[in-house]
Steps between C-alpha positions, in 0.01 A plus 500: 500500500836466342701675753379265739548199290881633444569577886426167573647310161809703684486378801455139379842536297673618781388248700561245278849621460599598867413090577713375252856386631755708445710296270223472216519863467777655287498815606310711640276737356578843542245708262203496271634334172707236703142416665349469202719262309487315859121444486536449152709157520286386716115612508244415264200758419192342633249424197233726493663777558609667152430893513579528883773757589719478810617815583 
């Protein structure tokens, strides 16, 4: 169940990010820990899901 869940919370993000314009990006992201602070400024963790693990 949770690789599933993280394939697609993935493929939200990079959705998400790949239709925003150009100019409200600052640069790009070009590896895991630049990701992560990325989706950190701007994603939430959905309530109701404390103990989940996205791998």
């Amino acid at each position: 169940m949770a690789k599933p869940f993280a394939t697609l919370l993935l493929a939200a993000a990079v959705s998400v990010l790949s239709d925003l314009p150009a100019r409200s990006q600052v640069a790009p992201v070009n590896n895991w820990a630049e990701f992560r602070e990325a989706m950190a400024a701007c994603w939430t963790v959905p309530p109701g899901t404390e103990g989940s693990l996205i791998a």
